[in-house]
C-alpha positions as CSV (number, residue, x, y, z in Angstrom):
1,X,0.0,0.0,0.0
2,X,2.6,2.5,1.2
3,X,6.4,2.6,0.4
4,X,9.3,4.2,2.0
5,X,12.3,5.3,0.2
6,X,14.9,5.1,3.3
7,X,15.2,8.4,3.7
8,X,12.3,8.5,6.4
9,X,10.8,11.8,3.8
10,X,8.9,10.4,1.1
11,X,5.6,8.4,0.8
12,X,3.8,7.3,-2.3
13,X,0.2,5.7,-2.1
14,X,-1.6,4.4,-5.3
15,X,-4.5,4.8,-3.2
16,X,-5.5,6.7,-0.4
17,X,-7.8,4.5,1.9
18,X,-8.6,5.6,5.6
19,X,-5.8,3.1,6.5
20,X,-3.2,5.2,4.3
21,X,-4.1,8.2,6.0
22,X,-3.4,6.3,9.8
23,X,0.1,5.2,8.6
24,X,1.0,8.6,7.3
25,X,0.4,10.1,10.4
26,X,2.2,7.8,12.2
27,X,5.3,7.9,10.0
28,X,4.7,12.1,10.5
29,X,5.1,11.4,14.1
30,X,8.0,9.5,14.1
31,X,10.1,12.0,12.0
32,X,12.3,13.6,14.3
33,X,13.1,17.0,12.1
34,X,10.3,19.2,11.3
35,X,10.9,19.6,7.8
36,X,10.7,15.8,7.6
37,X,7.3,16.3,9.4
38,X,5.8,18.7,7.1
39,X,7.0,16.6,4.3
40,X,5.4,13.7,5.6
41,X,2.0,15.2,6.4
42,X,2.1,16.4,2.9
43,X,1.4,13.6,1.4
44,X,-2.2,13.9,2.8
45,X,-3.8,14.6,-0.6
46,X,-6.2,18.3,-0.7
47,X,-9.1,16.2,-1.9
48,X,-9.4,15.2,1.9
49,X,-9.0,18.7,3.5
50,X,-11.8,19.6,0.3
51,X,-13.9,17.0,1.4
52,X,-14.9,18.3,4.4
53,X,-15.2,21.7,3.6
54,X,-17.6,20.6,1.1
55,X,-19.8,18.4,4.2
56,X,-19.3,21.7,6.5
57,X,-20.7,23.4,3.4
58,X,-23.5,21.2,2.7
59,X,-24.3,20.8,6.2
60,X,-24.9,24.7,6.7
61,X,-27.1,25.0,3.6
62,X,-29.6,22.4,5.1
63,X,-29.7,24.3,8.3
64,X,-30.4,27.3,6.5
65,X,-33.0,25.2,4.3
66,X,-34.5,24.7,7.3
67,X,-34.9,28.2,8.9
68,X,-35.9,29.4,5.2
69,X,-38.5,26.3,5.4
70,X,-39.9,27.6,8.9
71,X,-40.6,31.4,7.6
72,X,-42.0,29.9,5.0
73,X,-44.3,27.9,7.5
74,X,-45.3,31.0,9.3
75,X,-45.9,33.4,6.4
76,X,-48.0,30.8,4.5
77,X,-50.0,30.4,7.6
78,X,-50.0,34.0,7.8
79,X,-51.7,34.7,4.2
80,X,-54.4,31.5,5.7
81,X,-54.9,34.0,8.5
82,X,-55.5,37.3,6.4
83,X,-57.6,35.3,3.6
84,X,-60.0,33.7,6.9
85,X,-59.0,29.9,5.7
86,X,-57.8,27.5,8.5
87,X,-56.0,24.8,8.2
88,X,-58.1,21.8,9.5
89,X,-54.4,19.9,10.7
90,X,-54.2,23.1,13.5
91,X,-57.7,22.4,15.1
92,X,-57.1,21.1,18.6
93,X,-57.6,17.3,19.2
94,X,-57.3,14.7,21.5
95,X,-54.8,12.6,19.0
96,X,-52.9,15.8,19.2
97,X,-52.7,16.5,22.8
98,X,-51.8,13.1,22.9
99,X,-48.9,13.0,20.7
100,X,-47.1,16.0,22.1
101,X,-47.8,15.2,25.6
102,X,-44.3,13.2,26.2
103,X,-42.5,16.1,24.6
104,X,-42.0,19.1,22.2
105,X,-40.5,20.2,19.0
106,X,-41.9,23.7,18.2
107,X,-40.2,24.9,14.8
108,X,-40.1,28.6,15.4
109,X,-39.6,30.8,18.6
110,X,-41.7,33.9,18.7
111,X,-41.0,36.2,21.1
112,X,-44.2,38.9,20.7
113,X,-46.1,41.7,22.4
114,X,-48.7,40.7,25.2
115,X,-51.8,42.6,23.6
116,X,-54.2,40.3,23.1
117,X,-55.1,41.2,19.6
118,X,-51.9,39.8,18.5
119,X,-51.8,36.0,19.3
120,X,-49.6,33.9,17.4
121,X,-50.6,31.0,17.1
122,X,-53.8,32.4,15.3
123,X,-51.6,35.0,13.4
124,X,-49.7,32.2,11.9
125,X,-52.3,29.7,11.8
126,X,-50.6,26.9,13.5
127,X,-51.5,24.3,16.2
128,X,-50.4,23.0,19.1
129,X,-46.6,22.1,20.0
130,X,-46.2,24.3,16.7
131,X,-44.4,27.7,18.4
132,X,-42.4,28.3,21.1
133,X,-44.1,31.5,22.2
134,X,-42.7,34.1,24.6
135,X,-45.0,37.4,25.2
136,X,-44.1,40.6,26.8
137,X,-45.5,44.6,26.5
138,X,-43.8,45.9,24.0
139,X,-42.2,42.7,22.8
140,X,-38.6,43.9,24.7
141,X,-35.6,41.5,25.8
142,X,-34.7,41.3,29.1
143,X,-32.8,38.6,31.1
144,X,-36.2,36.2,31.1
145,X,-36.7,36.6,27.6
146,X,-33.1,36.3,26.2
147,X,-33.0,33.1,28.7
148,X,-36.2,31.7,27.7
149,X,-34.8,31.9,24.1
150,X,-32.1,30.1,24.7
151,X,-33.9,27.4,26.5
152,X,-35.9,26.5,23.3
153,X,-33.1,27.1,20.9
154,X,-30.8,25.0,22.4
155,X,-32.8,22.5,24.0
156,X,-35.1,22.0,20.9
157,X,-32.4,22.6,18.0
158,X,-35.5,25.1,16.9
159,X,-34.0,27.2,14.0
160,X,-36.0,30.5,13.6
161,X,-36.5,33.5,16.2
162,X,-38.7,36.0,15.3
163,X,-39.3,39.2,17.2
164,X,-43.1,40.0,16.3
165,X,-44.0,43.9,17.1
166,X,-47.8,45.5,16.0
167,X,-49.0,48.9,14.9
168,X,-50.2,51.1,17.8
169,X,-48.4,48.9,20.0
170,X,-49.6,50.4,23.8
171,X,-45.7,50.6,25.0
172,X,-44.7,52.3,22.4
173,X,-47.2,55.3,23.0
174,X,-46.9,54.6,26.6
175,X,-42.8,55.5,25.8
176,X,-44.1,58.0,23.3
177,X,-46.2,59.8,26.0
178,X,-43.5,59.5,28.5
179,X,-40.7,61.2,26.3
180,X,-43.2,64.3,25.9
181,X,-44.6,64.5,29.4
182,X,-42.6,62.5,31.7
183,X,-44.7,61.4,34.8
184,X,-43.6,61.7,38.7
185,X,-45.3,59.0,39.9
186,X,-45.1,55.8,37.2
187,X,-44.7,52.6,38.4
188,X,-41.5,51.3,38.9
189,X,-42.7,48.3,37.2
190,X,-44.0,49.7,33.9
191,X,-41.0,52.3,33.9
192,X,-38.7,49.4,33.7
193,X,-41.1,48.4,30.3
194,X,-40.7,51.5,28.9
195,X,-37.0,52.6,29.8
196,X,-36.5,49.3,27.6
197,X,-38.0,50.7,24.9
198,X,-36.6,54.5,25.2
199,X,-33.2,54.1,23.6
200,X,-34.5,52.7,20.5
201,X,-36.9,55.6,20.0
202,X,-35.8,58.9,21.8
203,X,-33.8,59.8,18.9
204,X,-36.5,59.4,16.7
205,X,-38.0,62.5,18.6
206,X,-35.3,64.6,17.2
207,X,-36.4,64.1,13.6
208,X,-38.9,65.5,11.6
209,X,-41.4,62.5,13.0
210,X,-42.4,64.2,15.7
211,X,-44.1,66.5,13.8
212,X,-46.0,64.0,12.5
213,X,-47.5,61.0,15.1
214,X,-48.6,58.3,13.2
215,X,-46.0,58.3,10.9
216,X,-43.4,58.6,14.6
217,X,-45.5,55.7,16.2
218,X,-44.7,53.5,13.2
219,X,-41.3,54.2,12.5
220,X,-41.0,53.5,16.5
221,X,-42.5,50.4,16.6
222,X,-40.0,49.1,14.2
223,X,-36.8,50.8,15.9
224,X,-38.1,49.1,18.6
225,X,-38.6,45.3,16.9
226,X,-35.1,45.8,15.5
227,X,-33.3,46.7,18.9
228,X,-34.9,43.9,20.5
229,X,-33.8,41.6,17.1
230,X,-30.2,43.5,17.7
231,X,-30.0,42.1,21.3
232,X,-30.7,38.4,20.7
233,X,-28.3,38.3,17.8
234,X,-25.9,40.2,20.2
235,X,-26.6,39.9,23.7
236,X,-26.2,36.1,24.6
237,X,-23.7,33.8,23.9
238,X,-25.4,30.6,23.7
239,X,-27.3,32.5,20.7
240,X,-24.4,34.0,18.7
241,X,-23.0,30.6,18.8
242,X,-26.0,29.2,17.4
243,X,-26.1,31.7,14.7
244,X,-22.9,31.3,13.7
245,X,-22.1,27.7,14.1
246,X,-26.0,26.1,13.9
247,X,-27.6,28.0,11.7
248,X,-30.0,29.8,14.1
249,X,-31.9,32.9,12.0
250,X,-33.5,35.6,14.2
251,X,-35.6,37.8,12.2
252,X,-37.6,41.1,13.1
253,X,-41.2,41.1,12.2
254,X,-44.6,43.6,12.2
255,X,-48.4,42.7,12.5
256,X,-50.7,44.8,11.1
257,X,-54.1,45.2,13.4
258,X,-55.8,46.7,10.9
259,X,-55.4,44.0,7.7
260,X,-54.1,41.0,10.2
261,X,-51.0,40.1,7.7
262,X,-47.3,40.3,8.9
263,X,-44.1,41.9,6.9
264,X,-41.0,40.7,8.0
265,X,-38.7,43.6,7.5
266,X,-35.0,42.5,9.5
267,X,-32.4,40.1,9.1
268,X,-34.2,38.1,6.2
269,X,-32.0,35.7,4.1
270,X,-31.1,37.5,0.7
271,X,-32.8,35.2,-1.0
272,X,-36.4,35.4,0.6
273,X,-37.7,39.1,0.4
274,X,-41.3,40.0,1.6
């Protein structure tokens, strides 16, 4: 299979079997001079070292062909939702209560706003055991909610986070109001809500928007959905490491309450537009 000239430098292999490989190494690690090392460790052909860079390759595409496939999930549902058609698979049963009762494998996490004309399972048009749903005023990450992320991310290998906001979101214009007339006796607790929210927005007060409100409440809804976006891609380590190594795609999104459809707007793949 192998030969060796003498010399202790050169190896020639007609063919380059897993076995090949094993005896080259070990004739790399006998070699007392390092040029004698490196010669010997070059016989290790490139079509190995290519080899795997084309599985790392292929195995990053399919766990971006699956994110890709659960947006897809979500807006088709989504266009269900705004054209009033259900799909009959979502409906509640007692075979699928059953069936996810020993354990869970939700395809998307959504963290969303706590207003309850935004739910989103209904907004998406999926069932049960379907989304890993996290819901907080104004849809803002803090400690629980990066944590909670996290949890389902890497517990569940789930690849797709989506930060859903809504028009005339009640933080926002709780913010809003607070910025123009700040209050002396707010909560402590809903002050910790909106001093959350405030960086994303108070510059926006600055701008010509303020001169105009609706068009300042949307533009703050979405500087808000893309802070909060911004600080799960950002803010945790378990979930930059999924990103970047698992394939983990966190996207920014916005529900309409007046036509019920959803436009994702941040951190979609280049390929997949709204």
């Amino acid at each position: 299979m192998a030969s060796h000239d003498g010399s202790g430098t050169h190896l020639r292999f007609a063919k380059f079997p897993k076995q090949a490989a094993k005896e080259c190494f070990k004739v790399a690690n006998a070699c007392f001079c390092t040029r004698q090392r490196h010669r010997a460790f070059a016989c290790i052909p490139k079509q190995m070292h290519s080899s795997r860079r084309h599985q790392n390759s292929n195995r990053k595409k399919e766990i971006m062909d699956t994110a890709k496939a659960a947006l897809k999930r979500l807006r088709d549902g989504n266009r269900r939702f705004v054209a009033d058609v259900r799909n009959p698979d979502n409906a509640s049963s007692h075979a699928r209560r059953s069936e996810i009762a020993a354990g869970q494998e939700p395809f998307a996490i959504i963290l969303g706003c706590s207003d309850s004309r935004v739910p989103a399972e209904l907004v998406f048009d999926q069932g049960l055991g379907d989304l890993f749903v996290i819901r907080v005023a104004g849809n803002i990450v803090a400690p629980s909610q990066v944590g909670s992320v996290e949890f389902a991310a890497d517990r569940y290998r789930t690849k797709l986070v989506v930060v859903l906001g809504h028009s005339q979101c009640g933080a926002i214009l709780a913010t809003l109001d607070e910025l123009k007339r700040p209050s002396e006796n707010q909560s402590r607790n809903l002050k910790s809500i909106v001093d959350r929210i405030r960086p994303s927005i108070e510059t926006l007060m600055e701008t010509e928007l303020k001169h105009d409100h609706d068009a300042l409440v949307h533009q703050s809804v979405r500087a808000n959905i893309r802070a909060s976006v911004n600080h799960l891609r950002h803010g945790s380590e378990i979930l930059e490491n999924l990103i970047q190594n698992e394939g983990l795609l966190v996207v920014g999104a916005e529900y309409s309450l007046e036509t019920g459809e959803v436009e994702f707007f941040d951190g979609l793949p280049a390929d997949i537009q709204d």
